[in-house]
C-alpha positions in Angstrom: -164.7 104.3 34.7 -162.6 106.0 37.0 -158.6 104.0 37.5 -159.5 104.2 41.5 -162.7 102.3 40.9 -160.7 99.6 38.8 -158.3 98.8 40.9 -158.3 95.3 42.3 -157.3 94.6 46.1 -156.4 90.8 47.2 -156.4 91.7 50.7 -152.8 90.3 51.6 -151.9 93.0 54.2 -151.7 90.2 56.4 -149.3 88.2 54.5 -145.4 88.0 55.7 -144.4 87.5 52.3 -143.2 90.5 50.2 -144.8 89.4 47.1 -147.8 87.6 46.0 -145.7 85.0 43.8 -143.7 84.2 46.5 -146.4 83.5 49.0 -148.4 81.1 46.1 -144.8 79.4 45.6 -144.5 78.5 49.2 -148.0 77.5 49.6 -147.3 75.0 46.4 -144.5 73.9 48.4 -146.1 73.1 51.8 -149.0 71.2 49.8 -146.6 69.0 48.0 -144.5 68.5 50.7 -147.8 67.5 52.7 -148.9 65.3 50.5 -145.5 63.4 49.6 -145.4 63.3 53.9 -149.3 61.6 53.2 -148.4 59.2 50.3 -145.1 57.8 52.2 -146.3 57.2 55.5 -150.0 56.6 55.2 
């Protein structure tokens, strides 16, 4: 198999975020700040 052929491509080019880690971090964050927003005021 050929190294171009492996090569695996998320499709971030979109993503304002340098690195992939960083965007999944601040995702985590929003979600649990979300729901800690949903289990106090709800």
């Amino acid at each position: 198999m050929n190294e171009q052929e492996a090569k695996f491509d998320r499709g971030s080019a979109l993503s304002i975020f340098g690195s992939d880690r960083k965007e999944d971090f601040m995702a985590l964050g929003f979600a649990l700040a979300i729901a800690l927003g949903v289990y106090i005021f709800i």
